[in-house]
C-alpha positions as CSV (number, residue, x, y, z in Angstrom):
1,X,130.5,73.0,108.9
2,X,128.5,72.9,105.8
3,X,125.6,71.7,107.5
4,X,125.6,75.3,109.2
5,X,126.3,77.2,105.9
6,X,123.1,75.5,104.4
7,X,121.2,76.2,107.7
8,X,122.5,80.0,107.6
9,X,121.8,80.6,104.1
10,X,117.8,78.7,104.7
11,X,117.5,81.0,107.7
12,X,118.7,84.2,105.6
13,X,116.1,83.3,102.8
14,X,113.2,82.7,104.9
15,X,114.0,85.7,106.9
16,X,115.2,88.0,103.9
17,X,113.2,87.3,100.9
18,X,109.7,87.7,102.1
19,X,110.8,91.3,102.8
20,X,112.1,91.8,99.8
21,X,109.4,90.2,98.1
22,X,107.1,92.5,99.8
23,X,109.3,95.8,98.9
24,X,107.0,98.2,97.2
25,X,108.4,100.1,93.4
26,X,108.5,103.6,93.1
27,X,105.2,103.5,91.0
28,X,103.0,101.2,93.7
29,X,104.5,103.8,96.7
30,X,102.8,106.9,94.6
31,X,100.0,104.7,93.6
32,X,99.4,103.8,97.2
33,X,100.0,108.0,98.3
34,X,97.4,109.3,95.5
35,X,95.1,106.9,96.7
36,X,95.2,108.3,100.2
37,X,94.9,111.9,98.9
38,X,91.4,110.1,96.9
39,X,90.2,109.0,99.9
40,X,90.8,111.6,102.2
41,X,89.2,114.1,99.8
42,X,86.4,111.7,99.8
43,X,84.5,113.0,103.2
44,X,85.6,116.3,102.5
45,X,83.6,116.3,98.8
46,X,80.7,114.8,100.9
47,X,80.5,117.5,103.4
48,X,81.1,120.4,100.9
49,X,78.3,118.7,98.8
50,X,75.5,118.4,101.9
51,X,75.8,114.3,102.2
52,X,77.8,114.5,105.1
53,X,77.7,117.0,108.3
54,X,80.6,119.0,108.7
55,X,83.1,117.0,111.5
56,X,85.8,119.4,112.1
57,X,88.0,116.6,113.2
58,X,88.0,114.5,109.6
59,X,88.7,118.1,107.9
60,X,91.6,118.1,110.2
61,X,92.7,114.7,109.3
62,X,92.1,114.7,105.7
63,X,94.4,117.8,105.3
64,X,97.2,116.1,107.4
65,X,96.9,113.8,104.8
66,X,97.2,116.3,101.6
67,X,100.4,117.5,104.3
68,X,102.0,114.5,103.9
69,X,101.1,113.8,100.3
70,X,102.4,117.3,98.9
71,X,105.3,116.5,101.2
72,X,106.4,112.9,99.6
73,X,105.3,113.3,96.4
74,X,107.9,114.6,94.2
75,X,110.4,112.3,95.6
76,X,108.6,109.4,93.9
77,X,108.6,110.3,90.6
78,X,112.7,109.7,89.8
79,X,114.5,109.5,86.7
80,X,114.0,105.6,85.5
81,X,110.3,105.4,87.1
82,X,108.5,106.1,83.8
83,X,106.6,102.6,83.6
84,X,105.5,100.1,85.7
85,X,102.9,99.1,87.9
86,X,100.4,100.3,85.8
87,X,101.4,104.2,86.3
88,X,99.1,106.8,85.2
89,X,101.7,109.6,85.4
90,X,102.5,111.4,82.0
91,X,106.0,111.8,80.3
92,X,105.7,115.6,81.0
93,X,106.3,114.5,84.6
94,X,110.0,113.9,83.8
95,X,110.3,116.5,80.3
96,X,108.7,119.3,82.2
97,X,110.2,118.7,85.9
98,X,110.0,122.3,86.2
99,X,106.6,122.9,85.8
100,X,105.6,119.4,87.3
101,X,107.4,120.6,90.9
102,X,106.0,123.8,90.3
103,X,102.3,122.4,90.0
104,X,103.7,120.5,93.5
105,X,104.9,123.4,95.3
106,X,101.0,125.2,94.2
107,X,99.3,121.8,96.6
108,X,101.9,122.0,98.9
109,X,100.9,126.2,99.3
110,X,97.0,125.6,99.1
111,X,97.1,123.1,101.9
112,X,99.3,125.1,104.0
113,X,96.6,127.5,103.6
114,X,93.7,125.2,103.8
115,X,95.8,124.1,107.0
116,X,95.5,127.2,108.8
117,X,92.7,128.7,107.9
118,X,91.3,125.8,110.0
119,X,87.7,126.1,108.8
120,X,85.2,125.2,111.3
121,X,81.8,125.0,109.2
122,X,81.1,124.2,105.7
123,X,81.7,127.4,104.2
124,X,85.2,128.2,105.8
125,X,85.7,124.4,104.2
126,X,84.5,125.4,100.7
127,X,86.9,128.5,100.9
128,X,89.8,126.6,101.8
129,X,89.4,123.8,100.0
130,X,88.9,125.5,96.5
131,X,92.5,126.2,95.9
132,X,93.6,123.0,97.5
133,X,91.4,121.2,94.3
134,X,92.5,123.4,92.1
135,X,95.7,122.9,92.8
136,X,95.0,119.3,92.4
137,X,93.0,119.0,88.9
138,X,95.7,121.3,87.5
139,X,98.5,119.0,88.3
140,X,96.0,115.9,87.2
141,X,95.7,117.8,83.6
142,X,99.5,118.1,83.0
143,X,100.8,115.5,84.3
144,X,98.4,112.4,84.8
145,X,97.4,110.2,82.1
146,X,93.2,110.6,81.5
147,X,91.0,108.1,83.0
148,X,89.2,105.3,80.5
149,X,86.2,104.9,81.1
């Protein structure tokens, strides 16, 4: 009988603990989302700047991405999640909720927009991706901490 507790209890650990082990915080889950709002503006940047030619299916995909991004976000910035992981989010995030959600709800809007205008050549793209960066750098200037260089 004990034999079989200590095998049940070995099983549950090797089974159990690497997941939790592997359970991502709060701060890596928003880390990991902005990054993927980086890199999806990334092709977008190099076709609105001439290095890339325009490929109306990454413009598609990158903006799915910004979807799901302005979608998540503000659930990952709860009360408690101030530090860790390295975060680069502000305190304003949590003393100015209002206007943080606010500057969410102005991504969520411009990619809506960007969605459907659908822009099928680089300057449809400029135009619809202005207010979607704008939106962007003026949630980056209230409510992420500045970049060392």
């Amino acid at each position: 009988m004990v034999r079989i507790s200590w095998l049940s209890c070995a099983l549950a650990l090797f089974v159990f603990l690497p997941q939790a082990a592997t359970a991502a915080s709060v701060q890596e889950e928003r880390h990991e989302l902005m990054e993927s709002a980086k890199d999806a503006a990334k092709p977008v940047g190099e076709m609105l700047k001439g290095e890339r030619a325009f490929d109306a299916a990454v413009v598609e995909e990158s903006f799915g991405t910004w979807e799901h991004v302005a979608a998540t976000t503000g659930d990952l910035f709860p009360p408690g999640s101030e530090t860790g992981y390295d975060t680069k989010a502000k305190s304003t995030v949590w003393t100015d909720r209002a206007g943080f959600d606010q500057a969410l709800q102005e991504f969520s809007t411009a990619v809506s927009m960007a969605i459907e205008a659908a822009p099928q050549d680089v300057e449809a793209l400029k135009t619809a991706t202005g207010p979607v960066f704008k939106a962007c750098k003026g949630c980056h200037d209230g409510y992420r901490v500045e970049k060392e260089d």
